[in-house]
C-alpha positions in Angstrom: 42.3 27.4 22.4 44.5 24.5 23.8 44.4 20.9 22.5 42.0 19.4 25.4 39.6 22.5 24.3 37.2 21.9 22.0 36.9 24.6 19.7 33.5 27.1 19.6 31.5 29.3 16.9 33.5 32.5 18.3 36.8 30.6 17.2 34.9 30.0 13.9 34.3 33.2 14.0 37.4 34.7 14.7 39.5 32.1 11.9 37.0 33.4 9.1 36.9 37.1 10.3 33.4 36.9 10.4 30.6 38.1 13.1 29.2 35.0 15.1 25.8 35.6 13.9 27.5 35.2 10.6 28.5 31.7 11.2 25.5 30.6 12.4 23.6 32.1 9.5 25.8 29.9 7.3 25.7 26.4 9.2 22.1 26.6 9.5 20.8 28.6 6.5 23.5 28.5 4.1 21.3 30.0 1.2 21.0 33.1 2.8 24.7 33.5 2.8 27.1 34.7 0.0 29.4 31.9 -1.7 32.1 33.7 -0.7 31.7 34.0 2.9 30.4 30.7 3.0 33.5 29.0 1.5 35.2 31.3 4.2 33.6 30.4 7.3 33.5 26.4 6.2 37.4 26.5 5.6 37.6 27.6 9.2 35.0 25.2 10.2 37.1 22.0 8.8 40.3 23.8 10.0 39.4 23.9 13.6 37.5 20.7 13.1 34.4 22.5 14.8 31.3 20.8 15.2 28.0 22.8 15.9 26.0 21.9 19.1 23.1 21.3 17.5 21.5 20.1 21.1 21.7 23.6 22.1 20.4 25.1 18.9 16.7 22.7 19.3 16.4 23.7 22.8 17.2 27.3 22.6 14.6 27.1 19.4 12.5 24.5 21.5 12.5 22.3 18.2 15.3 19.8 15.9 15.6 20.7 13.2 14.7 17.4 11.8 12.0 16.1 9.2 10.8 12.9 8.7 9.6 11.3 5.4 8.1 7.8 5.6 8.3 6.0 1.6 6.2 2.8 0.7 9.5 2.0 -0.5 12.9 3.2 -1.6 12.7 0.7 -4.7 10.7 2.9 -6.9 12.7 5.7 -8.7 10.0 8.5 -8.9 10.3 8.9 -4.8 14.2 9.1 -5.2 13.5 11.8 -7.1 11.2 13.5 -5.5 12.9 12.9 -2.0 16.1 14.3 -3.8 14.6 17.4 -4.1 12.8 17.5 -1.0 15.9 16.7 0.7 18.0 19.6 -0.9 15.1 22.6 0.0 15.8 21.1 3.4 19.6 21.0 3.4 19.0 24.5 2.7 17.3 25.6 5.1 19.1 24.1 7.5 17.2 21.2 8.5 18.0 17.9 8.3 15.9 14.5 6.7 15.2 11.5 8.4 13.7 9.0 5.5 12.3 5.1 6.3 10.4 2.8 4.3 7.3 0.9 5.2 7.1 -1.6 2.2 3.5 -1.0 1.8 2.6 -2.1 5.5 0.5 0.0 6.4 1.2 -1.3 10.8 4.7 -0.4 10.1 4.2 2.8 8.8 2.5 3.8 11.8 5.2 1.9 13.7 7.5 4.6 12.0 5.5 7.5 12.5 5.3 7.2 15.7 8.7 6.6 16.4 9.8 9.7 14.4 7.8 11.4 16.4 9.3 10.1 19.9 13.1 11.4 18.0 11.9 14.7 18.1 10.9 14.9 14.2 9.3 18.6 13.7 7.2 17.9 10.7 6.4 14.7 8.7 6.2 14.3 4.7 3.7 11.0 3.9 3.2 9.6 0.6 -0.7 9.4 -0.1 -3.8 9.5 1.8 -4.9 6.2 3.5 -3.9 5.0 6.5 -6.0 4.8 9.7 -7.8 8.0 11.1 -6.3 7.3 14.5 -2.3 8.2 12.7 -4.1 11.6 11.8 -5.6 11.9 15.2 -2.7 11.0 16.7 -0.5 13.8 14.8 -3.1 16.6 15.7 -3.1 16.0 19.6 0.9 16.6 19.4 1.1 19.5 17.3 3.1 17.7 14.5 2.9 19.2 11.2 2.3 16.8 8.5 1.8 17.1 4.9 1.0 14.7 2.4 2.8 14.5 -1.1 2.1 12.3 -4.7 -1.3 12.6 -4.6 -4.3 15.0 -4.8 -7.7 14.5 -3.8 -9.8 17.4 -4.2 -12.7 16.2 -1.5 -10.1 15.5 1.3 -8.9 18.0 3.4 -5.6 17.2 4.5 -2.6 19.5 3.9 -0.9 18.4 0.6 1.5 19.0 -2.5 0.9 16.6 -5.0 -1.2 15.6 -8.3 -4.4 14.0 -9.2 -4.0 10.7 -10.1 -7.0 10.1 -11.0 -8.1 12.7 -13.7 -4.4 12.3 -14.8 -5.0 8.8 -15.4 -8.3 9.7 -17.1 -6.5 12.1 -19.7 -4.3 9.6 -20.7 -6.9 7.4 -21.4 -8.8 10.0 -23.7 -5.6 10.1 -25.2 -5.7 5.9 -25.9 -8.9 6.2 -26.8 -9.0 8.6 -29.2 -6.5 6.4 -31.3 -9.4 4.4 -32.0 -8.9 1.3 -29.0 -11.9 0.2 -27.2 -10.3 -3.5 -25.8 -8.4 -2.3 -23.1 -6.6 -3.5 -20.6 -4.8 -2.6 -16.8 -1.9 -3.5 -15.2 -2.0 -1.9 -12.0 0.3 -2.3 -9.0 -1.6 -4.0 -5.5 -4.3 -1.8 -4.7 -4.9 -2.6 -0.9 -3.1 0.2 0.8 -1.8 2.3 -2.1 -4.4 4.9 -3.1 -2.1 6.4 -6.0 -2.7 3.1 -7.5 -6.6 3.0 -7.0 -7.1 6.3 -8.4 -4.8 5.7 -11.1 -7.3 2.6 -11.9 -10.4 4.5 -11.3 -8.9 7.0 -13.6 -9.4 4.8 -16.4 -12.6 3.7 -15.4 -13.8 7.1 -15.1 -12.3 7.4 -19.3 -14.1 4.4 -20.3 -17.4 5.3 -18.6 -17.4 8.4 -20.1 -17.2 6.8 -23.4 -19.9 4.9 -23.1 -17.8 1.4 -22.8 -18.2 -0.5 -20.0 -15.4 -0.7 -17.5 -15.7 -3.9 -16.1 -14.8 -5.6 -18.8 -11.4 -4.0 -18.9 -9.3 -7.2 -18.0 -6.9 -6.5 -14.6 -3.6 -8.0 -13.4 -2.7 -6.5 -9.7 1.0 -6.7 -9.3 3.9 -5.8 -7.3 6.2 -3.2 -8.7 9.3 -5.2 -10.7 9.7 -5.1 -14.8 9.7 -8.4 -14.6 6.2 -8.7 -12.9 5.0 -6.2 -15.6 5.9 -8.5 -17.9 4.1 -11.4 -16.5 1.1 -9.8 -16.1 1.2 -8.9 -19.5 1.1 -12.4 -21.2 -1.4 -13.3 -18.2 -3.9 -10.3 -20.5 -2.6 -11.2 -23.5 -3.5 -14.5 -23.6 -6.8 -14.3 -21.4 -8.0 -11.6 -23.3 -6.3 -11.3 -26.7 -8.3 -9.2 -28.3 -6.8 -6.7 -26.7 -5.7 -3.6 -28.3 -3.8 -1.6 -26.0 -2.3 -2.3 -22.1 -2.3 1.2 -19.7 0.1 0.1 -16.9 -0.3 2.5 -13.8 3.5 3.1 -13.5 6.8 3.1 -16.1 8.3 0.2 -14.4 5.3 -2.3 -15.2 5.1 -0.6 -18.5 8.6 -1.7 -19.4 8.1 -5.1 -18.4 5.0 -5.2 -20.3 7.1 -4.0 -23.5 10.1 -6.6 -22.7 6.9 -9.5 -23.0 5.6 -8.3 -26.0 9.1 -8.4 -27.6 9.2 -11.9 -26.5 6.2 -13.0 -27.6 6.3 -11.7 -30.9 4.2 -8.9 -30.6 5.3 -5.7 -32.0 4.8 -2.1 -30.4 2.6 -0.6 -31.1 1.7 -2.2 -34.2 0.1 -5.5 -32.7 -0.2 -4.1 -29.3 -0.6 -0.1 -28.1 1.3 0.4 -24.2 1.1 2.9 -21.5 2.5 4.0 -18.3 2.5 6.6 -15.6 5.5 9.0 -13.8 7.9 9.7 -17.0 10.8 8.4 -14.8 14.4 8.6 -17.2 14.0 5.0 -18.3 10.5 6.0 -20.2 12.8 7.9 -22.7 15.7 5.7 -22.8 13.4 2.6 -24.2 12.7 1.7 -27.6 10.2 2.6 -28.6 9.9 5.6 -26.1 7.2 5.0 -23.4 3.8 7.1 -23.7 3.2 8.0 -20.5 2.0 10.8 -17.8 4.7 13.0 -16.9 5.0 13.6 -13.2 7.0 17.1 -11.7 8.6 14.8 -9.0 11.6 17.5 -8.6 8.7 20.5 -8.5 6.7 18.8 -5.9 9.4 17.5 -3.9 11.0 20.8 -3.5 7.4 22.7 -2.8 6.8 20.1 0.0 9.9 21.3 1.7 9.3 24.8 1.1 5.5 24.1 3.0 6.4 21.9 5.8 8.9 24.2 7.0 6.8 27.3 7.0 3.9 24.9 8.4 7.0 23.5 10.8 7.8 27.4 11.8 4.0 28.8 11.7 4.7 31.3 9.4 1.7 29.9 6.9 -1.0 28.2 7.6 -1.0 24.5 6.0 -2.3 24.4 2.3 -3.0 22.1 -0.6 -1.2 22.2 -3.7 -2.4 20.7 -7.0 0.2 20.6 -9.5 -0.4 20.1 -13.5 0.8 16.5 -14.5 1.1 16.3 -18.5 0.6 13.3 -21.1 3.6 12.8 -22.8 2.5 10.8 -26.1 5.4 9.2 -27.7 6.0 6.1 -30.0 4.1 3.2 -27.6 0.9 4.5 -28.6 -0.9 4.3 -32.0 -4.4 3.3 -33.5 -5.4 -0.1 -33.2 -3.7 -3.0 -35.2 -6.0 -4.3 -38.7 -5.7 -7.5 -40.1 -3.5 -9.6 -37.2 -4.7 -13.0 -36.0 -3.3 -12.5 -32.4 -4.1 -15.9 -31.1 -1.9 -17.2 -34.4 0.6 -15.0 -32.6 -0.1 -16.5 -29.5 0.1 -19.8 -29.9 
C-alpha cells in the first residue's frame, strides 16, 4: 500500500491476521464477533485509517443500512430513553439511525417521512398512531417497513411495539380511587395530534365511568409539556375547582410542576392534595415526595422495536404487534383524601 492508496478490507485483513469475511462480520455486525477479534480487527482499522465503502455494501445488498425514527420532540426524556436503546440494538446490528423531530406538527412529520424515505431510509420507527391515512398509503406503495412504538391499540392493525395507554391510565386510576378520591382532576398534555395523550385521558374516563362517577365533571387543563406549565395548570384546577382531592397528570414532567405549585401555594402532598403521573422517568424517584406514577419499559420497548424493524427491514418475519405490561408504581404522592381542611382558606 503506498501513501496515494487508500487502504482496503484485505489490508484490514492482512494487519489483524484475520479472514476478510471476518472484518466485515465485525464492522457491520459486531455482536456476532468475539471481543477479542473485534478489538483486533478495529486496531488495524484505526491503524490504517480505513474507512468502509458503505456505498458498495447498500448496492451489493440493494439496501442502506439506515433507519429512520421521527420524535414529536427530543425534549421529553422517556423517548431519549427509549431511542437510546433503540439506537444501540441497531449499532449492533450494523445499521445506522437517522432521528428528526416534528414538534407535534403533524405537516412536518410527513415532510420528514418522506424525505427519509427519498435518503434511502430501509425502515421507519414512528411514535403513535395518528397521522393521515395517505403517510400509511404512501409507505405501503414503496415497500417501506414501518413500525410504530409508545403506544398500543388493540383494534388497529398496524405493526407495533408499545403499551396501552389507555387501560394503563385506567389502572392507575383504580389505584386513586380506591384511596377513597372521587373530585378528581387532569392535566393532560395538547391532545390534537398526540394520541398517547388522548388515550391516557380516556383512560381515566374509562376509571371513573366504571365507578359510577361521572367523567365530565373531572375539571381539564391541556398543556404543553414544561414543569413549569404543570404547575400553572395546577393552580388554574386548584382554584377553579378546589374541592379537589387528587390531580392525575398524564406525564412525570407535568406532574412535577404540579408538585412545585402545591409547594408554593401551601398545599401539602399528599395530605391537602393527592398527585399522579405517567412514564416513571429518573426524576419521579429523585422528587420529594417520590412521584406515584405508571412505570413505562422505555429501554425494553426501544430495544424490541429494533430487534422487529430489522427482521421486518430484512423479511425474515413478518411484521407484528407487541403489547408490553406497563406497571403502577404507587409511592408517597398518593394517599386517601384530606379531612378537615378548608382549602379555599388555603387559597386565598
Amino acid at each position: 500500500m503506498t501513501n496515494n492508496t487508500l487502504p482496503t478490507l484485505e489490508d484490514v485483513a492482512r494487519v489483524a491476521r484475520v479472514s476478510t469475511a471476518t472484518v466485515s462480520r465485525c464492522l457491520n455486525r459486531p455482536g456476532q464477533v468475539s471481543d477479542s477479534t473485534r478489538d483486533r480487527v478495529m486496531r488495524a482499522v484505526e491503524e490504517l485509517g480505513y474507512t468502509p465503502n458503505f456505498g458498495a455494501r447498500a448496492l451489493a445488498a440493494k439496501r442502506t443500512f439506515t433507519i429512520g425514527a421521527i420524535t414529536p420532540t427530543m425534549e421529553n426524556a422517556i423517548f431519549a430513553r427509549g431511542l437510546q436503546a433503540f439506537q444501540e440494538t441497531l449499532n449492533e446490528a450494523g445499521y445506522t439511525l437517522l432521528v428528526s423531530s416534528t414538534g407535534y406538527d403533524p405537516q412536518r412529520e410527513a415532510e420528514q417521512i418522506r424525505n427519509l424515505v427519498a435518503r434511502g431510509a430501509d425502515g421507519l420507527l414512528l411514535i403513535g398512531y395518528e397521522r393521515d391515512p395517505d403517510i400509511y398509503a404512501f409507505l405501503e406503495a414503496r415497500k417501506v417497513p414501518y413500525l410504530l412504538s409508545w403506544a398500543h391499540r388493540p383494534e388497529e392493525k398496524h405493526p407495533a411495539v408499545g403499551f396501552n395507554n389507555c387501560k394503563s391510565m385506567t389502572e392507575l386510576t383504580k389505584a386513586v380511587l380506591a384511596e377513597g378520591h372521587r373530585e378528581i382532576g387532569i392535566i393532560s398534555a395538547q391532545m390534537e395530534g398526540n394520541d398517547r395523550a388522548t388515550d391516557r385521558v380516556k383512560g381515566i374516563r374509562v376509571g371513573l365511568h366504571e365507578a359510577g362517577l361521572d367523567p365530565q365533571r373531572a375539571p381539564l387543563v391541556e398543556t404543553p409539556y414544561s414543569v413549569e406549565n404543570g404547575a400553572n395548570a395546577f393552580e388554574e384546577i386548584m382554584r377553579s375547582a378546589p374541592q379537589t382531592t387528587a390531580v392525575m397528570c398524564v406525564n412525570d414532567v407535568l406532574a412535577v410542576g404540579a408538585m412545585n405549585r402545591a409547594h408554593d401555594m401551601g398545599l401539602d402532598v399528599p395530605l391537602d392534595v393527592s398527585i399522579t403521573g405517567f412514564d416513571d422517568i429518573e426524576l419521579a424517584k429523585l422528587v420529594k415526595p417520590k412521584l406515584t406514577t405508571v412505570h413505562v419499559p422505555h429501554r425494553l420497548m426501544g430495544s424490541l422495536a429494533a430487534q422487529q424493524l430489522m427482521r421486518f427491514v430484512e423479511k425474515t418475519e413478518a411484521p407484528q404487534i407487541r403489547n408490553l405490561a406497563s406497571i403502577v408504581e404507587k409511592r408517597e404522592t398518593l394517599a386517601k383524601p384530606r379531612k378537615n381542611v378548608d382549602i379555599d382558606l388555603v387559597l386565598r
